[in-house]
MARTI-652226 format. One record per residue (C-alpha): residue in one letter; x, y, z. Coordinates in steps of 0.05 Angstrom, whole numbers, padded with zeros to 5 digits, always signed. Example, Ala and Ser with C-alpha at 12.3 -4.5 7.8 and 13.67 -1.06 7.14 Angstrom:
2
A+00246-00090+00156;S+00273-00021+00143;
//
This chain:
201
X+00000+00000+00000;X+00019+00075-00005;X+00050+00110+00054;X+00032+00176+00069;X+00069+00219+00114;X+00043+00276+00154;X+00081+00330+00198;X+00084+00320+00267;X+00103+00392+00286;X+00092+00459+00246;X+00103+00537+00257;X+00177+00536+00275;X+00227+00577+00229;X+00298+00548+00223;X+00295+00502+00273;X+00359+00476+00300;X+00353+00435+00356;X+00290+00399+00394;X+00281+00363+00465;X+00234+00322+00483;X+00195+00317+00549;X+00140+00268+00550;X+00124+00260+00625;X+00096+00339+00617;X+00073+00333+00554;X+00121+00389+00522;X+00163+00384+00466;X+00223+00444+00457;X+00249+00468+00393;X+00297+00519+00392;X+00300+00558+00330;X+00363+00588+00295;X+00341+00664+00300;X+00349+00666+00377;X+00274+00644+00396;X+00255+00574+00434;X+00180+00552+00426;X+00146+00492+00459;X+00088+00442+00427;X+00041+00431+00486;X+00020+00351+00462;X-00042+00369+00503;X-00081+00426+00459;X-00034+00416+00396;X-00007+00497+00402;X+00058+00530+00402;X+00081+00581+00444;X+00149+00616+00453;X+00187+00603+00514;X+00243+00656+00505;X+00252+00709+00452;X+00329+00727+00450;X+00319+00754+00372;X+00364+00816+00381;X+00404+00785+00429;X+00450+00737+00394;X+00482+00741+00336;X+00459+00736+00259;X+00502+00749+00219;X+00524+00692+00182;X+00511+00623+00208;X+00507+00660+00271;X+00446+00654+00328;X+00415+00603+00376;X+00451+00539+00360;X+00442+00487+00419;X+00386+00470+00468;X+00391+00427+00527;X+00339+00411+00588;X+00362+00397+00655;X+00341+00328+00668;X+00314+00338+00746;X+00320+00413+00756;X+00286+00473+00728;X+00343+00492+00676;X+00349+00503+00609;X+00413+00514+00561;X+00426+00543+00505;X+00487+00558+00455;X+00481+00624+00427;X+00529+00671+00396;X+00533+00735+00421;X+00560+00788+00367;X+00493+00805+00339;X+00499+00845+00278;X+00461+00824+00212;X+00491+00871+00177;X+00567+00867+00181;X+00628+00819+00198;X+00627+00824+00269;X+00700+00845+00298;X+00745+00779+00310;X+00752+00741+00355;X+00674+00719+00355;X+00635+00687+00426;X+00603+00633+00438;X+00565+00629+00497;X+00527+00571+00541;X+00478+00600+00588;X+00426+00579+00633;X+00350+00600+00644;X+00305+00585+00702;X+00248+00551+00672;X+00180+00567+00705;X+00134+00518+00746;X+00092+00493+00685;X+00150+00492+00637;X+00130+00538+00578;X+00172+00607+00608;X+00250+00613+00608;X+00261+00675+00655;X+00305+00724+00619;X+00326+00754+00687;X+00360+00687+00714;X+00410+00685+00659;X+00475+00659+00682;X+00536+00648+00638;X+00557+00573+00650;X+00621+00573+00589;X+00659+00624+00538;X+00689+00603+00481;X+00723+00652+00431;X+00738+00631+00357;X+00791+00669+00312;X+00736+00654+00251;X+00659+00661+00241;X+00665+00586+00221;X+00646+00508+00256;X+00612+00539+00319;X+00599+00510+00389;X+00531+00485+00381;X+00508+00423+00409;X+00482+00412+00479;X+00467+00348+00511;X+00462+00310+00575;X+00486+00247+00580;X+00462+00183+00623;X+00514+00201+00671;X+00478+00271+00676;X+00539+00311+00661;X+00523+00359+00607;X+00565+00355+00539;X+00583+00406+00493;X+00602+00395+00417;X+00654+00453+00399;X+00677+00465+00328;X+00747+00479+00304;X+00733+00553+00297;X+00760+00545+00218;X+00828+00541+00246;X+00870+00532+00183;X+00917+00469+00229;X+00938+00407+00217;X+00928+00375+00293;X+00881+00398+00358;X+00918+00433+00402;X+00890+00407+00472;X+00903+00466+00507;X+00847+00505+00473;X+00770+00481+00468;X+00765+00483+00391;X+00754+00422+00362;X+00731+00379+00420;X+00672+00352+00457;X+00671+00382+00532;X+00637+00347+00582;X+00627+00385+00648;X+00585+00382+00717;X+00542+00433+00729;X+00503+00402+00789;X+00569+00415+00818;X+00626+00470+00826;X+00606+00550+00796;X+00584+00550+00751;X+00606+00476+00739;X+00656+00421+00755;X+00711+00376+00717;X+00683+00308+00724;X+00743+00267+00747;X+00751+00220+00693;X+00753+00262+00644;X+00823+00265+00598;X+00854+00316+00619;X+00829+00326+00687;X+00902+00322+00723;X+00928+00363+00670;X+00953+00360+00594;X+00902+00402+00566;X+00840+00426+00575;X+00800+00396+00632;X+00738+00407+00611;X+00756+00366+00540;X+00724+00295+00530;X+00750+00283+00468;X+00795+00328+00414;X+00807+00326+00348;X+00733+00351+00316;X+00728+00394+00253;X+00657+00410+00260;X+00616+00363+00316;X+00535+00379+00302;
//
């Protein structure tokens, strides 16, 4: 027989990134421009959880580039970039930035007044951004980190281009090393997982 496909989710412009939270009934979607929306499974709507449009950069493949949910505690973060200017090459080096947002009782609010920066990370080119936020199973939160177009023909471990980090941030401010990763006791960068990434999406 024919298949016949139909979209689960409409209304979001250059979405990027998306979490998943069945047990309320919300789905996330974080959208490239600088705003996050979330699909309430319940009435079938959108709504927009934080509008940073303004806020982060655009020029480029600039903007709102990662989204990750706490998994036990009101949180949310995001990778954004933060030289916003549509219009021109933003001065060198660029910033990346990982923040965190209260998120309110019922889940559809980030508070724009409890931003907290959690990670910098600078980049000599506008090219292979930090971007990708996730927790893992061992509920340390990882961060994929491009090479920042770094024209080299190894990763340098003492700089976060080019690497997965993987940090604590139920521990230490604004977050710990976890102890086993690489570099922990020195040799590079603690917060590195693993090195040698061109562009990790």
């Amino acid at each position: 027989g024919r298949v016949r496909l139909e979209p689960a989710f409409t209304g979001f412009y250059r979405p990027v990134a998306m979490v998943d939270r069945p047990e309320r009934g919300l789905v996330y979607v974080a959208e490239m421009p600088g705003r996050v929306k979330v699909f309430d499974r319940a009435t079938g709507q959108n709504s927009t959880v934080i509008d940073l449009v303004g806020k982060v950069g655009s020029y480029f493949e600039q903007g709102l580039l990662g989204l990750a949910i706490h998994p036990t505690k009101p949180y949310a973060y995001l990778t954004v970039e933060r030289d916003a200017d549509a219009t021109s090459l933003p001065d060198l080096p660029v910033r990346a930035e990982i923040i965190r947002f209260d998120i309110s009782a019922d889940g559809k609010t980030f508070d724009p007044a409890s931003e907290k920066l959690i990670l910098r990370v600078d980049r000599p080119t506008l090219l292979h951004y930090p971007g990708t936020l996730l927790f893992g199973r061992d509920g340390l939160l990882y961060i994929g980190v491009g090479d920042g177009g770094r024209d080299v023909d190894r990763f340098p471990t003492d700089s976060l281009l080019g690497s997965i980090l993987r940090v604590d941030v139920d521990r230490g401010a604004p977050y710990a090393i976890p102890e086993d990763n690489p570099f922990a006791k020195g040799g590079g960068r603690p917060e590195i997982y693993a090195a040698g990434f061109r562009n990790p999406w």
